[in-house]
C-alpha positions in Angstrom: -17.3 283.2 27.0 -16.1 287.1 26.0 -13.7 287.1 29.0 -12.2 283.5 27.3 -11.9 285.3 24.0 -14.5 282.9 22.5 -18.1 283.8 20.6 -20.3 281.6 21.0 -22.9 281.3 17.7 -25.8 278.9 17.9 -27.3 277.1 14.8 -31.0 275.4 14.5 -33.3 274.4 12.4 -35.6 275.8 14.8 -37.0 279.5 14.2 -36.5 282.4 16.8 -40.3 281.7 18.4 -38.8 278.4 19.9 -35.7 279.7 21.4 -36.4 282.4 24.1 -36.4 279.9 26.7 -33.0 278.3 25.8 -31.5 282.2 25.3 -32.9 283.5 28.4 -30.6 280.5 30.1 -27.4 281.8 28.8 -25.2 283.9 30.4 -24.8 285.6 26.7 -26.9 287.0 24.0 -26.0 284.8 21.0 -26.5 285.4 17.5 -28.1 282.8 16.5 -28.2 281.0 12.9 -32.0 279.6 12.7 -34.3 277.8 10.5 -31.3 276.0 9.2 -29.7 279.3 7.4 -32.7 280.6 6.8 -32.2 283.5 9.2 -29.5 285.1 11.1 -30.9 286.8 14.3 -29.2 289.2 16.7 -31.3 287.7 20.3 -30.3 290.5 22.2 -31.7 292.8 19.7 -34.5 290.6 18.9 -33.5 291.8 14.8 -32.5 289.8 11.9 -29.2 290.3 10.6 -29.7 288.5 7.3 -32.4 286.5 5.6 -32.7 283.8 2.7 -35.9 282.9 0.9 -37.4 280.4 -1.5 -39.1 282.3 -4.3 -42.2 281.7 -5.0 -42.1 280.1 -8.3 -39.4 277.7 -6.6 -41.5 277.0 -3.7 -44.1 275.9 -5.9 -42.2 273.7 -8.2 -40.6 272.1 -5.0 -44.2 271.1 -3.2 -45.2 269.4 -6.7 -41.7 267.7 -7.1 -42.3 266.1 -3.2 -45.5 265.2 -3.9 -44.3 263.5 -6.3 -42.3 261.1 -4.0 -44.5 261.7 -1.4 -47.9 261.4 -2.3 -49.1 261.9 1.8 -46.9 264.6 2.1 -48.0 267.7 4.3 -46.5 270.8 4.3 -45.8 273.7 6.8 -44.3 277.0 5.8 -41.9 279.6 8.0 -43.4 282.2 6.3 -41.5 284.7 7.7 -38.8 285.7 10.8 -42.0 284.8 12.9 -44.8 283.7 10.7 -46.1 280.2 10.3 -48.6 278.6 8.2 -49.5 275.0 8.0 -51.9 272.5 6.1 -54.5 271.6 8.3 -53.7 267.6 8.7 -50.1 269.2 9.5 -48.6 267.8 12.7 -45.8 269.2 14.6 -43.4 267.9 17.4 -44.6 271.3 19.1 -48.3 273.2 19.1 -49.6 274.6 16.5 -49.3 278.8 17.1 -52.7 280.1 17.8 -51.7 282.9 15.1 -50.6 280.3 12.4 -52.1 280.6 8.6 -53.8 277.4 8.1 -54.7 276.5 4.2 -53.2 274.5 1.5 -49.4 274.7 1.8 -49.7 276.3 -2.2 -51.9 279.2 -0.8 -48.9 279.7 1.7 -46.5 280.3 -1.1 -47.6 283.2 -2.6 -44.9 285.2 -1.6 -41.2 284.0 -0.9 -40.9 281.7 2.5 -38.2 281.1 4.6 -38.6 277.3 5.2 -41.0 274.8 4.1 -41.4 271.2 6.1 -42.8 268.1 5.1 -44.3 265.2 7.1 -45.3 261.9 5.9 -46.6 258.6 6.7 -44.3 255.8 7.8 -41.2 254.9 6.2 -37.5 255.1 6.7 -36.7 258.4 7.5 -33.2 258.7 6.3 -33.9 256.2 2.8 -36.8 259.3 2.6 -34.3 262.0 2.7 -32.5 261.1 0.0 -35.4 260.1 -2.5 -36.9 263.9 -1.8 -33.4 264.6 -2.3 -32.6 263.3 -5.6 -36.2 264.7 -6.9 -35.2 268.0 -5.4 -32.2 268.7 -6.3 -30.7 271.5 -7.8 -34.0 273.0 -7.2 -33.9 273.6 -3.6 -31.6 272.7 -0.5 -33.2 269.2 1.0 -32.3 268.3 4.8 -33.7 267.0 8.1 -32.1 267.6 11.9 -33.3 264.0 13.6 -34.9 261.0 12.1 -38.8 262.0 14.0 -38.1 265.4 12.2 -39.8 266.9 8.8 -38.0 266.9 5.8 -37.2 270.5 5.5 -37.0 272.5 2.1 -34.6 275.5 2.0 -33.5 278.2 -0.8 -30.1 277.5 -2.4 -26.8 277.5 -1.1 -28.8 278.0 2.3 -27.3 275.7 5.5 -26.0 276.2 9.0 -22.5 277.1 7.4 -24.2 279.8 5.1 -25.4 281.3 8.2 -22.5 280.9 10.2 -20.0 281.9 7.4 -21.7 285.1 7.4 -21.4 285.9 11.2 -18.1 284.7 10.8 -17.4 287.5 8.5 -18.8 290.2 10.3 -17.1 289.3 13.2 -13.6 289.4 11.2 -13.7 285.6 12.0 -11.9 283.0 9.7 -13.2 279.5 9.1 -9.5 278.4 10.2 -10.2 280.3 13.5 -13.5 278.3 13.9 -14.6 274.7 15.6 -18.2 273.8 15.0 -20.1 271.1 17.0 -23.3 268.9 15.8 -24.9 266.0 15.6 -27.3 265.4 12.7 -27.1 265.7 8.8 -28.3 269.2 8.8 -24.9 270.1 10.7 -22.7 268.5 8.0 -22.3 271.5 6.1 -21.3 273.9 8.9 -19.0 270.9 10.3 -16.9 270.2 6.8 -17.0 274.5 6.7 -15.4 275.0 9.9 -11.7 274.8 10.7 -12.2 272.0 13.2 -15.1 270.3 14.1 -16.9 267.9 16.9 -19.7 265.7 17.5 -20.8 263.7 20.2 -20.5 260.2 21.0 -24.7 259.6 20.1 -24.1 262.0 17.0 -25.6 260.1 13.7 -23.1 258.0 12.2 -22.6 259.9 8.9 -21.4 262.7 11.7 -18.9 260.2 13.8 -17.5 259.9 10.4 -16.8 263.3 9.2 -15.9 265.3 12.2 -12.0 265.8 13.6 -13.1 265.2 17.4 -15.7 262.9 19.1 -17.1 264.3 22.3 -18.8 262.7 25.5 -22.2 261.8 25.1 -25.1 264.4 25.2 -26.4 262.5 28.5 -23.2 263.2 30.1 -23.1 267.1 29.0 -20.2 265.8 26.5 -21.0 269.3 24.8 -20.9 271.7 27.6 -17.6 270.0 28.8 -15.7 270.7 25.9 -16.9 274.2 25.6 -15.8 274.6 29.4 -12.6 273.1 28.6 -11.7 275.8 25.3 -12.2 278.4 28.2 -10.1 276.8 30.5 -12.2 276.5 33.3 -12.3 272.6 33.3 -9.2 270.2 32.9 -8.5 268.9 29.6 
């Protein structure tokens, strides 16, 4: 997208560990925002540009707050740009890293993390969301990226649009000069920080309702399309 005059930044909750496959099928090297803020990374460098962590005084006070709410809650912990740790009835959407730390989540938070994640039993995942919300806040940033995801725990002020405010700024970008695309909660900050903003058709509804455009649907590459289109090698 250089030639187009366009950067391309991508934005996850996911950390760097997850993404070589989808970076290796770019024509680019993206910086990437991941963990939700947590992390800017440089892929082609393979180096962090900028990092945000929980202390670990707030990290503790946040796991007692949740279980609070939660009493089945189970924790894992981004310890680090690529550390992971885990209670040991923790289960992930993806498998468990043979090098993860595996203990109670408060032996994991001895020093400042990056992320923390909680899963727990059946219930509505978005009502959820906003009772560890209302417990949590002020204390910590409170967020989830797809109703089958964890409830993830971040430091203050930390979110997409931290991260990609910051690129942004080194890159002598304004938020007037930017158009952000998502589709879940966790994208709402980056979407209402961004000059203009887009979502797909099967974005959640509390998306459909914030952003300036509505794109095709993910199944039909609704995304891609309107990406190709900015760069004027498809029709409008």
């Amino acid at each position: 997208m250089d030639e187009a005059g366009i950067s391309i930044v991508l934005a996850t909750a996911r950390p760097p560990r997850f993404l070589g496959e989808i970076v290796e099928a770019l024509s680019c090297h993206p910086i990437v925002v991941c963990s939700n803020g947590a992390f800017v990374w440089d892929s082609e460098a393979n180096s962090v540009q900028m990092e945000n962590l929980i202390s670990t005084e707030v990290a503790a006070e946040s796991i007692r707050r949740a279980r609070e709410v939660l009493a089945d809650a189970v924790f894992s912990v981004e310890i680090s740009i690529d550390g992971y740790g885990c209670e040991p009835h923790y289960v992930g959407e993806w498998p468990r890293p043979a090098e993860a730390e595996v203990a109670p989540v408060e032996d994991l938070v001895l020093t400042p993390v990056a992320k923390l994640s909680i899963r727990h039993g059946p219930s509505d995942p978005w009502l959820t969301l906003d009772h560890v919300q209302r417990a949590l806040g002020g204390l910590v940033e409170v967020t989830r990226s797809s109703p089958t995801a964890p409830i993830e725990l971040l430091a203050l002020g930390v979110s997409k649009a931290s991260g990609v405010a910051f690129v942004a700024e080194q890159l002598g970008i304004s938020p007037a000069e930017t158009l952000a695309v998502g589709d879940m909660p966790n994208d709402l900050p980056m979407l209402q920080w961004a000059g203009r903003s887009a979502a797909p058709a099967n974005a959640h509804e509390v998306v459909l309702t914030t952003v300036d455009v509505i794109l095709g649907d993910c199944d039909d590459d609704g995304v891609a399309v309107f990406i190709e289109q900015l760069a004027g090698v498809a029709e409008l």
